[in-house]
N, C-alpha and C positions, 0 to 999 in steps of 0.2 A: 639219549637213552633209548633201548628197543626194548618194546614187552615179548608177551608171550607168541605174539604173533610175527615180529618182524626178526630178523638174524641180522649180523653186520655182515655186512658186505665185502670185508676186506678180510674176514676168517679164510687161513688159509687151507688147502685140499687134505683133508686125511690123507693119512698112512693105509689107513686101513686096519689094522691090524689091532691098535689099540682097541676100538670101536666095534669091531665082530662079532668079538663075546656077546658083545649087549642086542645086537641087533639078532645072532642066533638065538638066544634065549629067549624070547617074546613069540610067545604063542600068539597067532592071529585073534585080533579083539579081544584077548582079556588080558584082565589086569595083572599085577605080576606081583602083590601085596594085599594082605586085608584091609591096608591104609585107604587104598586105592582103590577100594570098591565100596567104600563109603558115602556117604549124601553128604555132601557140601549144604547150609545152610544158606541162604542166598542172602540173608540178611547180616549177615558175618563177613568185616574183614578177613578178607583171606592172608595167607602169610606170604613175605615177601620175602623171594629166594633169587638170587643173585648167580649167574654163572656167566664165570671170564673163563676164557679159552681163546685162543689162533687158530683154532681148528673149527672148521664150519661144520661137518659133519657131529663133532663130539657135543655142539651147541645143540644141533639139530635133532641126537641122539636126545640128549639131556628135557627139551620140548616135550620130545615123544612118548617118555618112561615118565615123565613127571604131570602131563596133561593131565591127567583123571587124578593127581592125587590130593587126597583129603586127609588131614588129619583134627580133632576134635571138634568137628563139626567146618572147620575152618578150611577151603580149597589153597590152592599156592597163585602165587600171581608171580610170574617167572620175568624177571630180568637180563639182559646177555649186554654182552660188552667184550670185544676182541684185545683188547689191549690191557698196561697197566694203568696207562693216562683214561682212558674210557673210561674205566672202572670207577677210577678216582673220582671223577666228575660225577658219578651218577650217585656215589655214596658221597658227595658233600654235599647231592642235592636232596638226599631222599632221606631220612634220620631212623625211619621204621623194619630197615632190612635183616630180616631174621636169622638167614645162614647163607654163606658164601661157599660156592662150588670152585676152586679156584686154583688154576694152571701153577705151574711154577715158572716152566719155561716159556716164554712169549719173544716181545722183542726185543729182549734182555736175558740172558740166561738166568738171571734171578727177582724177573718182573714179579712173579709171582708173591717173595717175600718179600721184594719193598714195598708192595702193596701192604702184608702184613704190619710193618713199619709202618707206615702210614694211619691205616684201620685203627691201630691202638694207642701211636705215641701222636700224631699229628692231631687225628679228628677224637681223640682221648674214647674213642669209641670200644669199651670192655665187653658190652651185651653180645654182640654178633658173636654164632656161631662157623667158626670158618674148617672145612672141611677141605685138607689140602691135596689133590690128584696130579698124580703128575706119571707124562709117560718114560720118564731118565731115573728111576731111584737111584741108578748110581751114580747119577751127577750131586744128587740131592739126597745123602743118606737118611732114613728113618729117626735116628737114635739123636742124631745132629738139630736136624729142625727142629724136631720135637723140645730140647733142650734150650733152642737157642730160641724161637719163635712163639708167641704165644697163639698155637694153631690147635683144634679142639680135635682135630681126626688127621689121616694120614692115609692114603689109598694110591696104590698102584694103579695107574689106569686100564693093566691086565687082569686086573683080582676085583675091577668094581663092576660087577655085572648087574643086572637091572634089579633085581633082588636085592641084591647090598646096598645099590644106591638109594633103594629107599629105605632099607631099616636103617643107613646112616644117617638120614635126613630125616627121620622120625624121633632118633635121638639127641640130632643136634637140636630140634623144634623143642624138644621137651628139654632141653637145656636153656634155651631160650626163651620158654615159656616161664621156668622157674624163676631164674634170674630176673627177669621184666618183671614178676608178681614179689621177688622179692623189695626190688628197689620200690614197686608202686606202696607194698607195706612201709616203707622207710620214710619214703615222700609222705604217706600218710600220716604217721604218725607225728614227722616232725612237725606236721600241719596245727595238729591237734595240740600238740606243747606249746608250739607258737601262739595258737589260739588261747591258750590256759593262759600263760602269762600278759598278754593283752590285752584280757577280760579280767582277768584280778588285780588288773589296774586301772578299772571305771570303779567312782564311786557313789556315781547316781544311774538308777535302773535306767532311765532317758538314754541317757550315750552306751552304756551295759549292753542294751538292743538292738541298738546301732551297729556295736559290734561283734554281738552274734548273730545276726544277722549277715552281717559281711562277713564272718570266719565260715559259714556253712554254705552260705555261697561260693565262698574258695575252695571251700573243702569240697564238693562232689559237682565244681563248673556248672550250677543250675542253669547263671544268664546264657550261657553258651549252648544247653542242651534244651532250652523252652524252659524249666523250671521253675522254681517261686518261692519264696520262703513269708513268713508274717512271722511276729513278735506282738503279742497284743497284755494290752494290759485293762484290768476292769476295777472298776469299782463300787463296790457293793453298797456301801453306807445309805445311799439313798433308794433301798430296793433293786429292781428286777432291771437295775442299768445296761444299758448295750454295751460292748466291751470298743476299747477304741485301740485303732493301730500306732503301735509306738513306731517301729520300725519295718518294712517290707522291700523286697527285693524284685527283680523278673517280671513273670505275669500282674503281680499285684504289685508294683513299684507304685503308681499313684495313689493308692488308697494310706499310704502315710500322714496320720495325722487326723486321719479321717473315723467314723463308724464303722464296724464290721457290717451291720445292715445294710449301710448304704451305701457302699463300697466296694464288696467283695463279692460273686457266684454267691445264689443261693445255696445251692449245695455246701458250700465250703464253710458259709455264716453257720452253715446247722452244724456242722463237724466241729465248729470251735464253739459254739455255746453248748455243747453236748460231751465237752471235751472232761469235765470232773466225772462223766461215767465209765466204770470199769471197763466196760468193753469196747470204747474209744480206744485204747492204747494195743488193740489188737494188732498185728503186725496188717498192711495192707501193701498191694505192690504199686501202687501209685501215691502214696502220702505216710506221713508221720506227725503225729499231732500230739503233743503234752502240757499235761495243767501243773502246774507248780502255784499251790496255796499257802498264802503266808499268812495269812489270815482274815479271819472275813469279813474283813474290809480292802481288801486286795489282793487277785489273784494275777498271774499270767499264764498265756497258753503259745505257744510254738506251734506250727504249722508249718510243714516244707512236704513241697510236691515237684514231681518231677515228672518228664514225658518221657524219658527213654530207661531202661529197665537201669536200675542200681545193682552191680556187683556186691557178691558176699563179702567182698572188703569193703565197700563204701558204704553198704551198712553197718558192718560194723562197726567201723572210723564214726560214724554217723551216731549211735549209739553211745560212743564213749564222748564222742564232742557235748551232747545233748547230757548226759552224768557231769560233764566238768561245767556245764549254763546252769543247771541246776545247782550246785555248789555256790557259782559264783553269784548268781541271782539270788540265794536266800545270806549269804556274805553280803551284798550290797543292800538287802533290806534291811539289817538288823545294822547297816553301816548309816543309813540314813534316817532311820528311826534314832540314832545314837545324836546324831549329823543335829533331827529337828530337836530333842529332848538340849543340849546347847545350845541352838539358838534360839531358843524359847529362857532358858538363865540370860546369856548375851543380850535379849530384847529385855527383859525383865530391869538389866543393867542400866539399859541406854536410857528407860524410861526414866531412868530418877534426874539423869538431866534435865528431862523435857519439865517434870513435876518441878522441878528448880527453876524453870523459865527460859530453857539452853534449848530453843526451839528448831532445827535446821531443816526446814520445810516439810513439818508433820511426824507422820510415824515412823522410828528409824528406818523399818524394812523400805519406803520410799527413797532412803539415800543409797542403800544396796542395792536396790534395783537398777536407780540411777546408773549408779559407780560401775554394773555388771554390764549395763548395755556399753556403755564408754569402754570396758574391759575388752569387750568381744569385738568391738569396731576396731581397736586399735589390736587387737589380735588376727584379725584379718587383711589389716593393710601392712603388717610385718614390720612396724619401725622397731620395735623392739622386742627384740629375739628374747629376752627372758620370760615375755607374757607366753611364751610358745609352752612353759614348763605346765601342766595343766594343774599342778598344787597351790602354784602361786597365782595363777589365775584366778581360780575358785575362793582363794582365801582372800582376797587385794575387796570384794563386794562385802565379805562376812567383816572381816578386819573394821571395815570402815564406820559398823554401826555405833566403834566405841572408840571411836579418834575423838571425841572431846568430854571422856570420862573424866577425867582429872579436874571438870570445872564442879564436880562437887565441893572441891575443897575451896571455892569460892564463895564469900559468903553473900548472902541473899538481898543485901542492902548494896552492892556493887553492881550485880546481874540486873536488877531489876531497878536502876538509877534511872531517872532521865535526862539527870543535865548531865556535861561532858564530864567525864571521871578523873580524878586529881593523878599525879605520876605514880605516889605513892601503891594507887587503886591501879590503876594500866598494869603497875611492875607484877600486882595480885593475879590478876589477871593471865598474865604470860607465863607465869608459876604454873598452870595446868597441864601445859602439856609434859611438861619434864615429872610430874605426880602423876601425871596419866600413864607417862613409860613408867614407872615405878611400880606402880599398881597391876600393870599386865604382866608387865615383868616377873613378877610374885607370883601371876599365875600361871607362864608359861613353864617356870619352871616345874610344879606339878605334871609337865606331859612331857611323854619322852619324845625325843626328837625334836624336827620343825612341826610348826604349829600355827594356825592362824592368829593365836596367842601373840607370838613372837612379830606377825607382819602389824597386829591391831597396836602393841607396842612403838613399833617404827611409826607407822602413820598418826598416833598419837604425841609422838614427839617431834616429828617434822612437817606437821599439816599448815605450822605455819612461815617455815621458809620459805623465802623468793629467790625463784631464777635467779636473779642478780646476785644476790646474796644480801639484801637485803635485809630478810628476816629472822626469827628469833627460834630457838634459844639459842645455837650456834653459828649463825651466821653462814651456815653452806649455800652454796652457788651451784647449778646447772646439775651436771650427774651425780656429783656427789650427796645430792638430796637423791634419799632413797626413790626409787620409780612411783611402789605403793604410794606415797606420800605427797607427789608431785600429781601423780592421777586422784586423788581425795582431795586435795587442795581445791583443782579445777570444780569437783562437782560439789563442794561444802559451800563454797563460795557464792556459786549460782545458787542455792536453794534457800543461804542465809541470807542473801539479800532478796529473793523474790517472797520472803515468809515476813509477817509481821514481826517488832521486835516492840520492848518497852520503851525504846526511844524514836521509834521510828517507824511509818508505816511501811508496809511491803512495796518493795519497787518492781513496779512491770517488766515483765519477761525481757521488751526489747533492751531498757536500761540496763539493766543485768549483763545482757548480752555486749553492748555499747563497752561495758566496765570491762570485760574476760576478754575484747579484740582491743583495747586501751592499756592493758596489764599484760597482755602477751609479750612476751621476752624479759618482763622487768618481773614481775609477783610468779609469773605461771610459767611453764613452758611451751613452748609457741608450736610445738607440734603437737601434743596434746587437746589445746585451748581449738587448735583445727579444726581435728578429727571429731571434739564435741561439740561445736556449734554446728558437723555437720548433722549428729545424732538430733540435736535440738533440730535444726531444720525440717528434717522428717518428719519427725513427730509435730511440727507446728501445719505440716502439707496435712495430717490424719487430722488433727484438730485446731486450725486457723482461731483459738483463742486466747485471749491474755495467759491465760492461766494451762496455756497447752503441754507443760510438762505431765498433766494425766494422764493425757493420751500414751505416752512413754509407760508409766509406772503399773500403767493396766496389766 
């Protein structure tokens, strides 16, 4: 590739005569354009202009007339290339080239248009504007090219005197300028739909954050240009709280999770706790900051700062993204205010087990918690692609606080037996879970669509089949036990044996554990029964005590 300083070497001698005109008409030292008497910005990509020719002189012309020129603020950064194959090479190397100066006849009588073939059908390249010159129109009629060629101009190398070559290059620039700002509106926008659909599919603020966060980062390349974004969330209930970071990106990527105070730039702590007054949201050229109050007991604020100046498009893309987090952020609160008001009925439920004496290690929300950490391990190590779905994810911890509803219908002289229970009392017994599917059933049907309803159902009827097929009430084997139910199984297990019962005192944690690698393959399934004694392992390294599932449930 040769810039504005070098020519190729193997450009061959002008004629002469094409090239005259332009070199007669240049007045010594001055420009020959308004364009061109312009201040280039120094801070400014300039524009990148391409001219193929075989003629060294028409190259050399082309240097000379286009050296000083500027157009909107932006200088030219001039390309040359003798050939069709040169040419080629330098545009599959370079993606940003604005308008093409470009021979027709080279080493080919028609090097010139298979270059055009190439430009548009090979490197799918529509932006460039190509300005076609050539010294034969009659090899190469006007009407023909034009027609057959997707070529933006057309000039006689006798009729392009140094004045034309620049009002043509001013208009192919502002062709190219248009175009480039169209397509960047296009990219932008589909950014923003993207974004909208993405986030109106989180249905806890936590991940919501996460992902505005990451959409605003995408949308205006903060990591790439120094920039930063925060997502913070506060909570008021206990007074003059400091607000804490949900999510953050760039400069402030480690203060995730952390205080604003002690955390972020002073400066920056004051602009987000200062963020609920009116004149905070004043437009500024280095940041944008927004409070979204949902009520006062919890607010959030946005904060995205940037080092290099933001385009009239990327704020306003910036603008509308920041309308559709707001939308979707006060959708996600009134989703999860709906979320706790449920499972506040659903724990209400679970407790009447417990009041019956159906204890499976303390308060249900401990078996959720359990069941969510085991959820999120085995989501991570990818054995099973359905936990990928985040619906059934989310619902597999809530589900599970009412997998042994059904033993209401048990009566209280059975639960609470100490000596071994007669068949009669066993058969009562195993009646639960098939009255348990019954019962959610009833109330799944009140919701439309899938529903944790529907999964608390399955793991309610299959929490006590084995692997093997062992178990009741249907007797299913290995996949065809629901997943939900096969993952409940594993953590009901371990909590009802580590909790006291009426016949029995609690068995310590390692026994427990002894029973779940004894029962792997035959009660459990053995990739599951794994991945949770490796979750138990950890939590017994935080808290090395009998009773170390706390440490987990914290």
């Amino acid at each position: 590739m040769s810039n504005n300083s070098d020519l190729p070497n193997d450009a061959a001698a002008s004629s002469g005569d094409d090239v005259q005109l332009l070199w007669d008409e240049l007045p010594a030292n001055a420009p020959v354009s308004p364009e061109m008497a312009g201040l280039a910005e120094p801070s400014r990509v300039p524009w990148r202009v391409l001219a193929v020719d075989d003629d060294r002189d028409v190259l050399e012309l082309t240097r000379f007339v286009l050296g000083g020129f500027c157009f909107e603020g932006r200088s030219v950064e001039l390309l040359f290339a003798s050939s069709r194959h040169e040419a080629e090479a330098i545009l599959a190397a370079t993606g940003d080239i604005a308008v093409i100066l470009l021979d027709v006849v080279m080493e080919e009588e028609d090097a010139g248009l298979r270059l055009v073939r190439f430009i548009r059908e090979e490197l799918g390249n529509q932006a460039v504007r190509i300005i076609l010159r050539t010294g034969y129109p009659g090899l190469v009629p006007e009407h023909k090219v034009i027609f057959d060629y997707d070529i933006n101009d057309y000039k006689a190398k006798t009729e392009l005197t140094a004045q034309r070559l620049t009002m043509s290059l001013t208009v192919a620039l502002r062709g190219y300028r248009d175009i480039v700002q169209i397509e960047a509106n296009r990219r932008g926008l589909v950014k923003v739909l993207d974004a909208s659909s993405a986030l109106f599919g989180h249905r806890m603020i936590a991940d919501f954050a996460v992902e505005a966060v990451h959409r605003i980062d995408d949308l205006l390349q903060l990591g790439n240009n120094g920039g930063a974004i925060l997502c913070l969330g506060r909570s008021m209930g206990g007074g003059d709280a400091d607000y804490v970071v949900l999510s953050a990106s760039g400069l402030f990527a480690a203060s995730a999770g952390e205080t604003v105070s002690g955390s972020v730039p002073r400066d920056v702590a004051d602009i987000i706790r200062n963020a609920h007054r009116r004149d905070a949201a004043l437009p500024s050229d280095r940041y944008r900051v927004s409070y979204f109050d949902f009520s006062p007991y919890q607010v959030i604020v946005s904060y995205v700062q940037w080092e290099r100046p933001l385009s009239e498009l990327d704020r306003n893309l910036l603008e509308i993204l920041c309308g559709k987090i707001a939308v979707g952020l006060a959708n996600v609160h009134l989703l999860e205010r709906m979320i706790g008001l449920q499972k506040g009925v659903v724990f209400a439920l679970a407790k009447i087990a417990d009041y019956k004496g159906i204890c499976s290690g303390g308060h249900p929300s401990n078996l959720e918690r359990l069941v969510m950490a085991l959820v999120r391990r085995l989501r991570s190590k990818g054995i099973f692609p359905e936990l990928e779905q985040d619906d059934l994810a989310g619902c597999i911890g809530f589900a599970s606080i009412l997998h042994d509803i059904g033993m209401v219908s048990v009566k209280d002289a059975i639960l609470t037996k100490k000596e071994p229970l007669l068949p009669d009392e066993r058969e009562e017994i195993r009646l639960h879970t098939t009255i348990g599917r019954d019962i959610l059933n009833e109330v799944a049907l009140a919701i439309e669509g899938p529903s944790y309803m529907q999964i608390a159902a399955e793991c309610a009827e299959n929490h006590h089949e084995w692997f093997d097929g062992g178990g009741y009430p249907a007797g299913l084997a290995g996949d065809a036990i629901p997943l939900s139910a096969r993952i409940v199984s594993v953590v009901d297990v371990f909590t009802a044996l580590t909790a006291p019962r009426h016949h029995r005192p609690a068995w310590k944690s390692e026994q427990a554990i002894r029973y779940l690698k004894e029962m792997s393959g035959k009660q459990f399934d053995p990739n599951i029964v794994g991945v949770f004694l490796n979750v138990l392992s950890e939590a017994n390294t935080m808290a090395p005590s009998d009773d170390f599932t706390r440490a987990l449930l914290r």
